[in-house]
C-alpha distance (Angstrom), angle and dihedral (degrees) to the residues before:
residue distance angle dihedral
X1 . . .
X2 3.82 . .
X3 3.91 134.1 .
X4 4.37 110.0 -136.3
X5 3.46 114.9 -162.8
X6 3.52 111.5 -150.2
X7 3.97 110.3 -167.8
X8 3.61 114.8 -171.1
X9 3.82 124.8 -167.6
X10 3.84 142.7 148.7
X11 3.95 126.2 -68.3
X12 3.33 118.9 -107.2
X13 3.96 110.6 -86.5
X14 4.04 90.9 29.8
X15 3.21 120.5 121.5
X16 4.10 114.3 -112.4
X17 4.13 104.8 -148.7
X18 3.91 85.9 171.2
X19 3.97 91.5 53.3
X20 3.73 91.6 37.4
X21 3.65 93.4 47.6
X22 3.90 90.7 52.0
X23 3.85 92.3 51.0
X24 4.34 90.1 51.8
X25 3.77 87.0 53.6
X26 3.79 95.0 45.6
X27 3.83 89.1 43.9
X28 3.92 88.5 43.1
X29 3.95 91.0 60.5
X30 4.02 90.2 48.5
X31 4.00 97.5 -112.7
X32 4.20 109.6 156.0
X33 3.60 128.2 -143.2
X34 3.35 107.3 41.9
X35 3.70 116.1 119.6
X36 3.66 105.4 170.2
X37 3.31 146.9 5.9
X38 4.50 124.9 -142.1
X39 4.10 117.4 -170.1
X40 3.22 126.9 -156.2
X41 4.23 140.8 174.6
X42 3.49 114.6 -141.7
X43 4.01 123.7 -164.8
X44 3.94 121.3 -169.5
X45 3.95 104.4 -158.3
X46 3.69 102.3 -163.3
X47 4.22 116.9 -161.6
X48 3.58 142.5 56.9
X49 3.39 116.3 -37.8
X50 3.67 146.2 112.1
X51 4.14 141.4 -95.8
X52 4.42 74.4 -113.7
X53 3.40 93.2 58.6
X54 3.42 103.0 36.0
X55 3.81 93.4 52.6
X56 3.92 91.0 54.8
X57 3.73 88.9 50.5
X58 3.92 84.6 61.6
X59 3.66 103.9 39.6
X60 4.19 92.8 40.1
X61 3.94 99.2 31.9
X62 3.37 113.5 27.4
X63 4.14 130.4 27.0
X64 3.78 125.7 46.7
X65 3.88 100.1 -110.2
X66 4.06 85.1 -141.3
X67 3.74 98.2 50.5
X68 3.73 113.9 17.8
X69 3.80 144.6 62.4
X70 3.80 130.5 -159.6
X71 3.58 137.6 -162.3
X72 3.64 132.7 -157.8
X73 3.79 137.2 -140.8
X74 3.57 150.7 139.1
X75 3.94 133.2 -94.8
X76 3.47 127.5 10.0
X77 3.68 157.4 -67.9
X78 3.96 114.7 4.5
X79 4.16 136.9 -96.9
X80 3.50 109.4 -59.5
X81 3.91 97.2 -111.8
X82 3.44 130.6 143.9
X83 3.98 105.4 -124.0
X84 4.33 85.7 55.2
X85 3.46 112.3 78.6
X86 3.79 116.5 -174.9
X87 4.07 127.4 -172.8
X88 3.27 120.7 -157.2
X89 3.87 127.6 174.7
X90 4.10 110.2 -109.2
X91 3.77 116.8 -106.9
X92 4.14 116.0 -77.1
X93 3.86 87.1 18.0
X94 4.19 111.3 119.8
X95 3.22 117.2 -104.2
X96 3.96 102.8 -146.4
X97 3.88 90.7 -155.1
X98 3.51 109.1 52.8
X99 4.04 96.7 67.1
X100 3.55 91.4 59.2
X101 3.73 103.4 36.4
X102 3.90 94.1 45.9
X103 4.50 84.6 57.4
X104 3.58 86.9 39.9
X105 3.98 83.7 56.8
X106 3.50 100.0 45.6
X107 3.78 92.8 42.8
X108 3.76 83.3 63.3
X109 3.87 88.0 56.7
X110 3.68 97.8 -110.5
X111 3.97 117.4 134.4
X112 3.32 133.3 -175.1
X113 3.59 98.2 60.7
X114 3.96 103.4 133.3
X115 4.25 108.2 177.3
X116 3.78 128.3 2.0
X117 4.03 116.6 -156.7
X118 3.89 127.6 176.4
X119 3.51 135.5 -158.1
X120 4.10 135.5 -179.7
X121 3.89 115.9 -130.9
X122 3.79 121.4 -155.0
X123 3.83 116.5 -162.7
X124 3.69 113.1 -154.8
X125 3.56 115.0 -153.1
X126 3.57 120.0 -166.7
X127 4.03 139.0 48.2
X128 3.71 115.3 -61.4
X129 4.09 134.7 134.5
X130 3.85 125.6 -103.8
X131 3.62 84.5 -102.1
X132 3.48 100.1 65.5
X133 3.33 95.1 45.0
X134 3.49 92.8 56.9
X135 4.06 91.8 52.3
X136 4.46 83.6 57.3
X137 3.19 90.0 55.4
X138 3.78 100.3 43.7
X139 3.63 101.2 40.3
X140 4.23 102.8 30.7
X141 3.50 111.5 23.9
X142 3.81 124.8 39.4
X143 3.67 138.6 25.1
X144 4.05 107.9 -122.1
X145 4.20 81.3 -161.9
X146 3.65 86.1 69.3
X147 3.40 111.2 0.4
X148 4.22 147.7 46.9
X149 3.14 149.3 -173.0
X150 3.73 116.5 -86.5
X151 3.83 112.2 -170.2
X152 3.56 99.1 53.0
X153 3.74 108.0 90.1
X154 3.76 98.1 -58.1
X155 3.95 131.6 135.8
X156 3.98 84.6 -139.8
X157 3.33 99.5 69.5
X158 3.89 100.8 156.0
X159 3.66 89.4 -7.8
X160 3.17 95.9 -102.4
X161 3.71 94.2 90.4
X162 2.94 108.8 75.5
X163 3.98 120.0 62.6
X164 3.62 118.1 -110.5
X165 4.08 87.4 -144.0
X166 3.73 93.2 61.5
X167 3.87 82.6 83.0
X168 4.05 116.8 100.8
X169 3.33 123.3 -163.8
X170 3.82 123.8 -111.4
X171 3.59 128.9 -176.5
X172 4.27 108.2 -142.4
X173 3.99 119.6 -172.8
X174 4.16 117.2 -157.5
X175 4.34 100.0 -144.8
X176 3.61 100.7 -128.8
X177 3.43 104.0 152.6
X178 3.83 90.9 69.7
X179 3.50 92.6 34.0
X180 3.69 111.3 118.2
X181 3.80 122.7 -149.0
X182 4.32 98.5 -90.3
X183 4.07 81.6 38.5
X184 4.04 86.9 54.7
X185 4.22 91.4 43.8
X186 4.15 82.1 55.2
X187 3.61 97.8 50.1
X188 3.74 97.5 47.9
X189 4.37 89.8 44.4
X190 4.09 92.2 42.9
X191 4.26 89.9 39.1
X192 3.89 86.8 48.6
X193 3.46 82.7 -126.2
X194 3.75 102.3 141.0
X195 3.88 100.4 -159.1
X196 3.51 110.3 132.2
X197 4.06 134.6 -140.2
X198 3.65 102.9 -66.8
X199 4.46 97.9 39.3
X200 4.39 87.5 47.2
X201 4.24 79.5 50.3
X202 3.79 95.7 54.3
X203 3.78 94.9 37.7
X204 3.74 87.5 52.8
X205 3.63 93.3 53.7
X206 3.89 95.3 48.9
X207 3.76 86.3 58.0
X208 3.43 92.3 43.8
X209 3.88 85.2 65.0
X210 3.72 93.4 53.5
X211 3.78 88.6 53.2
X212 3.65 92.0 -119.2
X213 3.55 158.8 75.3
X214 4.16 121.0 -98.4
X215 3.58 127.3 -126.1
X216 3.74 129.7 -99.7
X217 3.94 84.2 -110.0
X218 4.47 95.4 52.8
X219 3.58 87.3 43.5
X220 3.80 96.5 49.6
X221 3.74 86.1 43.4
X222 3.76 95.5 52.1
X223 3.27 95.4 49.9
X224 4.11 104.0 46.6
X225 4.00 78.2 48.7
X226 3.92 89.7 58.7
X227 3.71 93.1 36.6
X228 3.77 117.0 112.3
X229 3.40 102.5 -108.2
X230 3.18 90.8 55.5
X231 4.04 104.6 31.0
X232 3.59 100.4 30.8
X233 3.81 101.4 -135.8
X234 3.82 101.9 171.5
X235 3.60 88.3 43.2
X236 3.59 97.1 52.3
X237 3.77 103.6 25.7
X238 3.77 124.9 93.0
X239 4.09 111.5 -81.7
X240 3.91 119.9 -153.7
X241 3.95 98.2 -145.4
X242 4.08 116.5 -160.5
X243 3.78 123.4 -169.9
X244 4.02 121.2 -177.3
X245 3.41 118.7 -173.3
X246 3.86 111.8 -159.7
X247 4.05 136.0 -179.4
X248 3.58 118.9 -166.8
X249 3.87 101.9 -10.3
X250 3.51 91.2 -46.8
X251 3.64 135.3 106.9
X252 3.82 113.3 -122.1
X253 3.90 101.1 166.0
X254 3.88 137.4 18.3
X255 3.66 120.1 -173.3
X256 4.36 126.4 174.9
X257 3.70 125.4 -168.8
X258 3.60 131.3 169.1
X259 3.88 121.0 -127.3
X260 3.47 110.2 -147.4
X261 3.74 110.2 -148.9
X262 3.93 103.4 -23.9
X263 4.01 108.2 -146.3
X264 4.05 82.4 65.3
X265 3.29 109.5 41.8
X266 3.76 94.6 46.2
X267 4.15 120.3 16.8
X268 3.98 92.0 22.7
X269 3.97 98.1 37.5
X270 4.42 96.2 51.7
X271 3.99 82.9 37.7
X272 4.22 87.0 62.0
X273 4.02 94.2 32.3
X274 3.77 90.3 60.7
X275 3.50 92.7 43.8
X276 3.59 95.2 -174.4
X277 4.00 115.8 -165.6
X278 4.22 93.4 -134.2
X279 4.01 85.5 66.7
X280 3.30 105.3 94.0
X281 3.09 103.2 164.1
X282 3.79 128.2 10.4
X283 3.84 134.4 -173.4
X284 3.72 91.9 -16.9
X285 4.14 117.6 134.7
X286 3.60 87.5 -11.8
X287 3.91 95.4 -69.0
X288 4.03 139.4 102.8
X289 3.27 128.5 -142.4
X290 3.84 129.3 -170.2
X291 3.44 136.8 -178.5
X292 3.86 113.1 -100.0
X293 3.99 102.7 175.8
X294 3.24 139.1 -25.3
X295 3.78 97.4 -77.8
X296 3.89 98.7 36.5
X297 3.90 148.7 55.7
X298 3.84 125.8 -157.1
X299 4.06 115.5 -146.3
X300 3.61 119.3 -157.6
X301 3.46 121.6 -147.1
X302 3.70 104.6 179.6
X303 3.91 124.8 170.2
X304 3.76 148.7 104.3
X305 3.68 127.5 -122.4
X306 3.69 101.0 179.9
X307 3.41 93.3 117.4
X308 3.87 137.3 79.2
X309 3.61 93.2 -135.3
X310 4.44 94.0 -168.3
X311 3.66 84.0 49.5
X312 3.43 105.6 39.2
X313 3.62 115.2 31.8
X314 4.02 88.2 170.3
X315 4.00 97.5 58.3
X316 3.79 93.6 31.1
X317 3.70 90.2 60.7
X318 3.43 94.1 45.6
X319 4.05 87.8 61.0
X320 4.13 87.3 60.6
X321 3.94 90.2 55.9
X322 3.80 103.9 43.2
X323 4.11 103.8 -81.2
């Protein structure tokens, strides 16, 4: 069973946005010696199947004939060279590709095909230290969260690498039931849990009840579950609202209300006033639907899971507000 590595990059006289892109940034943070940058996809198709096969995957599946190229060989990852920069995503992370390419495949009528795993490869052109190459990488172009770097002395190199059996199983319990208040803070900030004071507390006293401590994986769970993408705690907590009215530099008028639970009182609350007969259905199971004619509905389904929300508390808010 062999690993084809299918890289995938722009032809010659097109113009790279990605590559560009990555050389503004770098350029934007003041970093010399880099001239240029190259980008590149890479996918490691992992089974039994031919050189036939696997160049049909790459002229059918994956380049634009008009403005892409592709290359194919076998194995993984790259040299481990500083001007090569290759991000992988880390082991048990999704990769948001391989679903869709590994149907696409067997749409085709090609079997065999076991795991697909992609990559992006920056090519830095230009003379610059080891160093500074590691800053790129860390501060423009991957994600350590959910991401790495895989041609720099890893066994994941394209993540395909390494097997996903090698894994064994431990079972990990967080003491909470001795854990005193400071103890809690430090569990939540080193578990990248982000629950403060008062929500470590309550979760302590629940296990407390069960006359033990939780696993790594319940507390995890508990607190992605409580975490504001997910629970919507500034929407549906209570707001202090100020408004100061002022006229020449000097306060005229000062007025304080309290906004109990936002999302209702404001979004939710016109949304039932108006009342309008095309809503079908509002706010229900995280969908909309409206009324499109007199013989169909449309149902929206509108949000963003690009996120880790338990992990990333930043990014996964930013999927409840639009980003």
């Amino acid at each position: 069973m062999l690993t084809y590595k299918i890289k995938v990059s722009e032809k010659e006289g097109i113009f790279d946005a990605v590559g560009h892109g990555a050389l503004k940034d770098i350029q934007d943070l003041g970093i010399q010696g880099v001239r240029q940058v190259h980008f590149a996809l890479l996918y490691y198709i992992n089974g039994d199947v031919n050189q036939a096969q696997i160049t049909r995957i790459a002229e059918e599946l994956l380049i634009d004939k008009i403005t892409q190229e592709y290359a194919i060989s076998e194995g993984r990852g790259t040299r481990d060279e500083r001007r090569v920069v290759e991000i992988a995503y880390n082991q048990g992370v999704m990769d948001p590709v391989e679903e869709s390419v590994l149907k696409a495949i067997s749409d085709m009528g090609i079997n065999g095909v076991i795991s697909v795993r992609t990559a992006k490869q920056y090519y830095l052109e230009g003379e610059f230290s080891e160093d500074t190459a590691k800053i790129i990488s860390e501060k423009l172009l991957y994600n350590k969260v959910i991401q790495h770097v895989a041609n720099r002395g890893t066994k994941d190199e394209g993540r395909g690498a390494k097997d996903e059996a090698d894994y064994k199983f431990k079972l990990i319990t967080v003491d909470l039931l001795s854990a005193s208040d400071k103890k809690l803070r430090e569990i939540s900030k080193q578990g990248q849990l982000f629950l403060n004071l008062s929500e470590m507390r309550q979760i302590k006293n629940y296990f407390k009840s069960l006359g033990r401590n939780p696993t790594d994986c319940e507390l995890e769970t508990i607190a992605q579950t409580w975490s504001e993408h997910c629970r919507h705690k500034t929407f549906r907590g209570k707001i202090e609202y100020r408004e100061v009215t002022t006229s020449q530099g000097h306060k005229v008028t000062s007025s304080k209300k309290i906004i109990n639970n936002l999302l209702k009182s404001t979004i939710m609350k016109v949304t039932k006033e108006l009342n309008k007969h095309w809503c079908v259905s509002v706010f229900k199971d995280n969908a909309g639907i409206i009324k499109f004619n007199d013989n169909y509905n449309i149902c929206f389904k509108v949000e963003t899971h690009n996120h880790p929300s338990a992990l990333e508390p930043f990014g996964g808010a930013n999927t409840g507000i639009g980003g």
